[in-house]
DOTORTI-759622 format. One record per residue (C-alpha): x, y, z; residue number from 1; residue in three letters. Coordinates in steps of 0.5 Angstrom, whole numbers. Layout:
BEGIN
      u      v      w    k    r
      X      Y      Z  NUM  ALA
...
//
This chain:
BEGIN
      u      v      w    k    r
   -239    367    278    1  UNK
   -236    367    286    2  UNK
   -232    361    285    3  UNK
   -230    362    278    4  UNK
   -228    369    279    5  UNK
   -224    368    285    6  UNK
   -222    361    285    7  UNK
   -220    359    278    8  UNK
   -219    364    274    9  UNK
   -212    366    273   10  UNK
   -209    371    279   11  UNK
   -208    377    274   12  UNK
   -214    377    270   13  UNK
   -218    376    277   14  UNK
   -214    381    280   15  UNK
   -215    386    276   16  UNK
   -222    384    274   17  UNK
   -223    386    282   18  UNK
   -219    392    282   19  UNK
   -221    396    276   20  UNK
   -228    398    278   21  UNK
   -225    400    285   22  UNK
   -220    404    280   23  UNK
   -226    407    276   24  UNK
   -229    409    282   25  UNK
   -224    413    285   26  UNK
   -222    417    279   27  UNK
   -230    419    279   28  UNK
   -230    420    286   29  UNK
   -224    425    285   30  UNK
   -227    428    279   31  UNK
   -233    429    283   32  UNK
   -229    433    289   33  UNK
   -225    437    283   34  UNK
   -233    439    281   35  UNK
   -236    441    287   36  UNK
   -230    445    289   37  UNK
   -231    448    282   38  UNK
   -238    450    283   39  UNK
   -237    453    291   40  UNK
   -232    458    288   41  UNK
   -236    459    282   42  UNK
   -241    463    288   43  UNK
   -234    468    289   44  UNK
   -236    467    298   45  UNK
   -231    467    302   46  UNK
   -235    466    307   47  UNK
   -238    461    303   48  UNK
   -232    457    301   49  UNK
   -229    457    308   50  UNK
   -235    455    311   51  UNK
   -236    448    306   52  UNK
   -228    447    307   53  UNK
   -228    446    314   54  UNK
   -233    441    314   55  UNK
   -229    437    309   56  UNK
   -226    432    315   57  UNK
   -234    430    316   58  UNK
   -233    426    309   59  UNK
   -227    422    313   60  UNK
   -230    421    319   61  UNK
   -236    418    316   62  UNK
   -231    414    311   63  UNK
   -228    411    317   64  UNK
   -235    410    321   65  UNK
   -238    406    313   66  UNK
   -231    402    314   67  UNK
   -232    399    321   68  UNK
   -238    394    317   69  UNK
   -236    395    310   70  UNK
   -229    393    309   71  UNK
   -229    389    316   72  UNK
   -235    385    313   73  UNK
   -232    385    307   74  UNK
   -226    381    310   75  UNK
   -230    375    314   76  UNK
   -235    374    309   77  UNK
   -230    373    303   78  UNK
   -225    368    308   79  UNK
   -232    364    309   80  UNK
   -234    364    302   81  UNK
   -226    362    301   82  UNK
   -228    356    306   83  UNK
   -234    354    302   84  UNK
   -239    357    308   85  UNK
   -243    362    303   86  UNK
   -250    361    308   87  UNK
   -245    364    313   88  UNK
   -243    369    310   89  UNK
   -250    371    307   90  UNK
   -252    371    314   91  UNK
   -247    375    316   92  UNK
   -248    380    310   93  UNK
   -254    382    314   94  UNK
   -251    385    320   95  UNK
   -246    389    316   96  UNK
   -252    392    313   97  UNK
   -257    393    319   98  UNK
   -252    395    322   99  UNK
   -249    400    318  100  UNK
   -255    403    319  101  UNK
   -256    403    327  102  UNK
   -249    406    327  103  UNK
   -251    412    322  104  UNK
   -257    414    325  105  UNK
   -254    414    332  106  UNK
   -248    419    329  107  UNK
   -253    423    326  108  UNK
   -257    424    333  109  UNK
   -250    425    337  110  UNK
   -247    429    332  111  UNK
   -252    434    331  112  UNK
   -254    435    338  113  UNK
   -246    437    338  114  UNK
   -247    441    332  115  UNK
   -244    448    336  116  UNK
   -238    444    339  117  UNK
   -236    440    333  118  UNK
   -235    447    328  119  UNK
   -231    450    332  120  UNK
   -227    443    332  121  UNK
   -226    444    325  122  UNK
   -224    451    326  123  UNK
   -231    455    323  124  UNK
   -230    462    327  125  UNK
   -235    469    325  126  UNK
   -238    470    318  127  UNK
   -236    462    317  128  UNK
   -240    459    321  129  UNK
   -248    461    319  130  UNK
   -245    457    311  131  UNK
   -241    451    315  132  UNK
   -248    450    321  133  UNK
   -251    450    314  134  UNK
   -247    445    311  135  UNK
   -246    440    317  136  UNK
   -254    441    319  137  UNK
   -256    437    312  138  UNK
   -250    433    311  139  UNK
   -250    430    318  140  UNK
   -257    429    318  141  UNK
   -256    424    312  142  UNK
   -251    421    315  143  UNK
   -254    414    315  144  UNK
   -254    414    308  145  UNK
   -246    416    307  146  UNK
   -244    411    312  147  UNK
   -249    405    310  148  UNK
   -246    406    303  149  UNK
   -239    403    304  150  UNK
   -243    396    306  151  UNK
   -246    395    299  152  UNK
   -240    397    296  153  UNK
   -235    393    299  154  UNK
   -239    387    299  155  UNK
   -241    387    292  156  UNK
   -233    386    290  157  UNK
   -234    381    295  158  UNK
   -239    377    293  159  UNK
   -236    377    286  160  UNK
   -240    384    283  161  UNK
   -234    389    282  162  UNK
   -238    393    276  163  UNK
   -245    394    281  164  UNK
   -241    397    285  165  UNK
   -237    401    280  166  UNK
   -244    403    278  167  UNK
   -246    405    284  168  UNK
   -241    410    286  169  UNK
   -241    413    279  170  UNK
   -249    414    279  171  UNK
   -248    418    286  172  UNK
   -242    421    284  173  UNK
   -246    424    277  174  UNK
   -253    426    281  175  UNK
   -248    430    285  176  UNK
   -245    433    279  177  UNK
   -252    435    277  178  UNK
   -255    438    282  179  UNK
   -250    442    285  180  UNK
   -251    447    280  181  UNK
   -258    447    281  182  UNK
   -259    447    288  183  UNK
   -253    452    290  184  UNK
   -254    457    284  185  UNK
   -262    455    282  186  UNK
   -265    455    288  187  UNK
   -260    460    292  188  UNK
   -259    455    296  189  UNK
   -252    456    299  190  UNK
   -248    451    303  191  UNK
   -254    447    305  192  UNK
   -255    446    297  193  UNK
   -249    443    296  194  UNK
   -250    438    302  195  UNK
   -256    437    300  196  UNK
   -254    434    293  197  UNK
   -248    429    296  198  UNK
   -253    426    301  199  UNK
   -259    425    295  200  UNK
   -252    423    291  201  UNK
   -251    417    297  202  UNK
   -259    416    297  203  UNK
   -259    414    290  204  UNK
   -253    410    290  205  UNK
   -256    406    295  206  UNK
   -262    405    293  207  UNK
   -260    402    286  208  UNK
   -254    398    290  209  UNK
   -260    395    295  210  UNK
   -265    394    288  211  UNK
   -259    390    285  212  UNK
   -257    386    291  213  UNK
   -266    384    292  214  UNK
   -265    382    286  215  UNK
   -259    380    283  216  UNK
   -255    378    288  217  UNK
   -256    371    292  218  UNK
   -250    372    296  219  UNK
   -252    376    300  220  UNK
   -258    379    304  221  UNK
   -262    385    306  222  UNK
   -267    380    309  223  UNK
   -267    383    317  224  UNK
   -272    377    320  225  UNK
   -266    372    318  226  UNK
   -261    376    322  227  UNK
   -256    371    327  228  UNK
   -250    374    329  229  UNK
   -245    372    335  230  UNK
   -241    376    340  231  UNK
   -234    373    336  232  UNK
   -236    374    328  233  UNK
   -239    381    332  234  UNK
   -232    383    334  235  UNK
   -229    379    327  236  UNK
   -232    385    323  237  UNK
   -231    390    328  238  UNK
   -224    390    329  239  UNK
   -221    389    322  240  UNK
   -226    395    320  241  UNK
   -223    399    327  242  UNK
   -217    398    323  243  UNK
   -219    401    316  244  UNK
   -223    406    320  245  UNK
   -216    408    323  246  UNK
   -214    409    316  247  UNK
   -218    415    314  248  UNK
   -218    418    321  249  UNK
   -209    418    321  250  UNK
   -210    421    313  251  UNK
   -214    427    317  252  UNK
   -209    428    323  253  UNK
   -203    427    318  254  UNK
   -205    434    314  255  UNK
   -206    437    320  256  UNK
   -199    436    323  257  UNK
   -196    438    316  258  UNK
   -200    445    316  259  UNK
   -197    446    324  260  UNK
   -191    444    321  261  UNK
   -190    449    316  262  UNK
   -193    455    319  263  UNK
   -186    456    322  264  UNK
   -184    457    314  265  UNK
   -190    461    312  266  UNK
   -197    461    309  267  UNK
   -195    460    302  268  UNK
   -191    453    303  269  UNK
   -198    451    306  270  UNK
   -202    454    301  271  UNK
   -197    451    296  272  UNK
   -197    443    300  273  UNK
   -204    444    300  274  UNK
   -204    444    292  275  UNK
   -198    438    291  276  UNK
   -202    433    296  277  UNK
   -208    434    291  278  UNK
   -203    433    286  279  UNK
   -201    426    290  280  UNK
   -208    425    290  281  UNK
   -209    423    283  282  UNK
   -203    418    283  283  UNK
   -205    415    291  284  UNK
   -213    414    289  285  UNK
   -210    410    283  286  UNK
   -206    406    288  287  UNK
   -210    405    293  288  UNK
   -216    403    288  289  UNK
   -210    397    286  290  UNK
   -209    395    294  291  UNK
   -214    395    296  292  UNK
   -219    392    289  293  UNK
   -215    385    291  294  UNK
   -217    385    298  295  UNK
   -223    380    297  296  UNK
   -219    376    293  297  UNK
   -213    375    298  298  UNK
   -219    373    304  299  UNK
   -223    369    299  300  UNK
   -216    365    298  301  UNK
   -214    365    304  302  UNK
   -220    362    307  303  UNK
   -219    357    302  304  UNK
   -213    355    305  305  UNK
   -210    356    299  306  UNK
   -203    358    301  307  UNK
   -200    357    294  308  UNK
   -205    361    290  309  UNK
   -205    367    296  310  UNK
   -198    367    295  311  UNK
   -198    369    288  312  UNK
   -204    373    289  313  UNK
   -200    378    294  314  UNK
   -194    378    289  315  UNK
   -198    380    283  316  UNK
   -201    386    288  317  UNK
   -194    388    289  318  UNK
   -193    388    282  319  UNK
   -198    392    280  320  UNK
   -197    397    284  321  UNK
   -190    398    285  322  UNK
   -190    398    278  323  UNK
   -196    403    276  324  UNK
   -194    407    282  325  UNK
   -187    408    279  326  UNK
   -190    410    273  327  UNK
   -195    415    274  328  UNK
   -189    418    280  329  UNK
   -185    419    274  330  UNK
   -190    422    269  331  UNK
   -191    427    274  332  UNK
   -184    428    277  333  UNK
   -182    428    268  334  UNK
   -187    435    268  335  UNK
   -187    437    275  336  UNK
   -187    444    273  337  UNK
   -192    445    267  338  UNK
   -196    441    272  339  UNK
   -195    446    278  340  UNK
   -195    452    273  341  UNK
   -203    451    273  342  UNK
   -205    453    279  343  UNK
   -200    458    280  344  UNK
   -197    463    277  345  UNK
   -191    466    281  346  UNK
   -184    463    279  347  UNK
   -182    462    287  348  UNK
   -188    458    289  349  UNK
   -188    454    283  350  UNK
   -180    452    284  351  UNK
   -182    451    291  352  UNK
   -187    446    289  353  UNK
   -183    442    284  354  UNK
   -179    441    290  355  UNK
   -184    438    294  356  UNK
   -187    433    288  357  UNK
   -180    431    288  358  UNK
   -180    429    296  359  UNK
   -187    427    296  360  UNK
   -187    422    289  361  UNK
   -182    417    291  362  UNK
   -187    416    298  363  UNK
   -192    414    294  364  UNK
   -188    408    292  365  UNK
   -187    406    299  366  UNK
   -194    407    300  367  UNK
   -197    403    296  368  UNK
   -193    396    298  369  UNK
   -195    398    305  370  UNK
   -202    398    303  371  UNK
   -202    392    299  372  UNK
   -199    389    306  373  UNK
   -204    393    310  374  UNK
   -209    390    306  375  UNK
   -206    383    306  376  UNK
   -207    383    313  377  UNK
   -214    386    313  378  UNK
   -217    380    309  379  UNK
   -213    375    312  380  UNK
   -217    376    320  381  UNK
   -210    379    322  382  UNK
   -213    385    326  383  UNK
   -207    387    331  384  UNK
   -202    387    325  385  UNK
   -206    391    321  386  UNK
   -208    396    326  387  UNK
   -201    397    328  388  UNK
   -199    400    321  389  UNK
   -206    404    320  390  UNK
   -202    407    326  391  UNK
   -195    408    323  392  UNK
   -196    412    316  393  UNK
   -199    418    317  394  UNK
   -199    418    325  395  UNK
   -194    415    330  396  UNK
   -189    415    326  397  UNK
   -191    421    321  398  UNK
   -191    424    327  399  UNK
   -184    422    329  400  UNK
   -181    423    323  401  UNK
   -184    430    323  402  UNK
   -181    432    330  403  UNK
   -175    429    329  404  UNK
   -172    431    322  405  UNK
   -174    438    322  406  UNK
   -169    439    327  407  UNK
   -164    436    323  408  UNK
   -166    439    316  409  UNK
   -170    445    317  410  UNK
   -175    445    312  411  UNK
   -173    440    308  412  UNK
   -174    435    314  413  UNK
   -182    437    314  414  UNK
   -182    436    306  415  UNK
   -178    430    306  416  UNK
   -181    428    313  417  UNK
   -187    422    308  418  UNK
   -182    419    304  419  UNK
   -179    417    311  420  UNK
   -185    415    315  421  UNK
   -187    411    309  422  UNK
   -180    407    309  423  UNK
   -181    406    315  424  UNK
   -188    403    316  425  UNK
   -185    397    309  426  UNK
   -181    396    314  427  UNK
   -185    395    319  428  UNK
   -190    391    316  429  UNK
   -185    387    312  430  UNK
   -184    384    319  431  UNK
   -190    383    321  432  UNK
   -191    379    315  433  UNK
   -186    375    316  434  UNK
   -187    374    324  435  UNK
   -195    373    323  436  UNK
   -197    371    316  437  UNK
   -190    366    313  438  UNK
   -189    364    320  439  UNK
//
């Protein structure tokens, strides 16, 4: 199935085979989000929804630690199943797995000995912070099992099993649904009810991920005995997934400098950013799903020295992307004011966001090729140039955007502040890949 899938089957049909699933589960998991803040407001607890959202970060960090051996994995093993080295890559599965584990249970111990200093990091003050320790408590202790769940994700795609994985996410995101009410409402549980349902979501996912790979999967290995590893494949997978990890953190630093930026212009324009970035959510999980669904087919093609197939593997991602982001950005630009008018009623707030989903869709666009490149890069071993860009969006010159425009422009510098951050970093990265992948 791996070399059928990923060597000869024609680039559209593969690529999309591959990015389809990842798609699939990113909508599940923005159903999921949309469902448990749902049940969270239902309890009408201030305190109690206050204490949950706070400690929404701790999901991107824990993303960030999975990425390290998920997608940094990913990329080597599927460059040495290109180049024909598919015991080399089994090999190498082994750590990524193992080692997720090692690193979950070490984050779980320190994170919860620094309980006290990491929720007043994340802004939990007075009656908030009995719901946020409650809720960090049982979500931290189960670290291992969130981070550990990003390896078999990624590594599934790669070894050509791209439903599996789909499956795994969709099962742990559906238990999640489940028992949310049951633990939050029925037993009374609170905060801790809904962090308990997440991580038994992630412990089901896992487990159901581990059985398929026992059973199903040759590619791939859980057998710890026949773990061998070098420092150079060590430092191979840790620095690409360093620059995958750098993606998540600058998505958290990113909101919280647009916040800061807003505030000269009142609560209401943060609390109205708040609503369109959830909205821009929609669109850039679909994007996302696309550039980063053709990541193993780009390193498999790539460690098979296949430059012509690469090529038109790369452009095909271009193509789809650019060409669903446009659509999707036109749709919701098209109805852009029926669509705020569902979470907002006063006519000057909803005119106020029309105005930011004008700004903010045309970044999506941008967005999307600079992931596609940032992808390329990932796949292709090309740790430093990947890094670079993980830097530039939603961090350096986010932040450079973000200093420089508003004292030109006001408000609208802060708004429109993205959609130049993201045209600068295509830039950047077009030139890396001239300089690092055509030269």
């Amino acid at each position: 199935m791996t070399d059928e899938l990923f060597a000869r089957m024609p680039i559209p049909k593969a690529y999309m085979t591959l990015a389809l699933p990842v798609v699939m589960s990113m909508v599940v998991q923005l159903v999921y989000n949309m469902a448990d803040t749902f049940f969270i407001a239902l309890t009408g607890d201030t305190a109690l929804i206050a204490g949950v959202s706070v400690c929404t970060p701790l999901f991107t960090l824990m993303l960030a630690f999975g990425d390290l051996f998920g997608l940094g994995g990913s990329s080597v093993i599927a460059r040495l199943f290109g180049a024909g080295r598919k015991a080399d890559g089994k090999r190498l599965s082994i750590f990524c797995f193992y080692g997720a584990i090692a690193f979950g249970l070490l984050a779980a111990v320190v994170l919860l000995f620094l309980r006290g200093p990491m929720l007043a990091l994340l802004g939990a003050e007075g009656e908030v912070i009995p719901h946020a320790a409650a809720y960090y408590s049982w979500f931290i202790a189960g670290a291992p099992f969130v981070i550990f769940s990003l390896v078999p994700t990624n590594l599934l795609r790669t070894a050509g099993c791209p439903k599996i994985s789909m499956n795994a996410s969709i099962l742990g995101a559906v238990i999640n649904i489940a028992l949310d009410p049951v633990l939050i409402f029925g037993l009374e549980l609170g905060a801790a009810g809904a962090a308990m349902a997440t991580v038994i979501g992630y412990i089901c996912s896992d487990i159901y991920a581990v059985c398929y790979i026992r059973r199903h999967c040759a590619e791939l290995s859980l057998d710890l005995p026949a773990l061998s590893i070098d420092r150079k494949e060590i430092q191979a997978i840790v620095s690409i997934g360093l620059a995958a990890a750098v993606t998540n953190f600058t998505q958290t630093l990113g909101i919280a400098m647009t916040n800061r930026s807003l505030l000269p212009y009142g609560s209401d324009a943060i609390a109205v950013m708040g609503i369109v970035m959830k909205i821009i959510m929609i669109v850039a999980l679909v994007v996302v799903g696309l550039a980063f669904g053709g990541q193993p087919l780009i390193g498999y093609t790539y460690g098979a020295k296949d430059k012509v197939r690469l090529q038109k593997v790369i452009a095909f991602a271009l193509k789809a992307v650019v060409g669903t982001s446009l659509v999707l950005a036109a749709g919701i630009a098209l109805f852009a004011g029926p669509v705020m008018h569902i979470f907002l009623e006063q006519p000057e707030l909803i005119a106020q966001g029309v105005t930011m989903l004008y700004w903010q869709l045309p970044a999506i666009v941008f967005m999307g090729i600079g992931l596609v490149l940032i992808c390329t890069f990932q796949a292709t071993g090309k740790s430093l140039p990947a890094l670079l860009l993980s830097l530039c969006r939603q961090g350096i010159v986010y932040a450079l955007a973000l200093a420089i425009l508003p004292l030109w422009f006001g408000y609208n510098g802060v708004i429109a502040a993205q959609l130049a951050a993201d045209i600068v970093t295509v830039l950047i990265a077009v030139l890396l890949y001239r300089s690092c992948l055509l030269s």
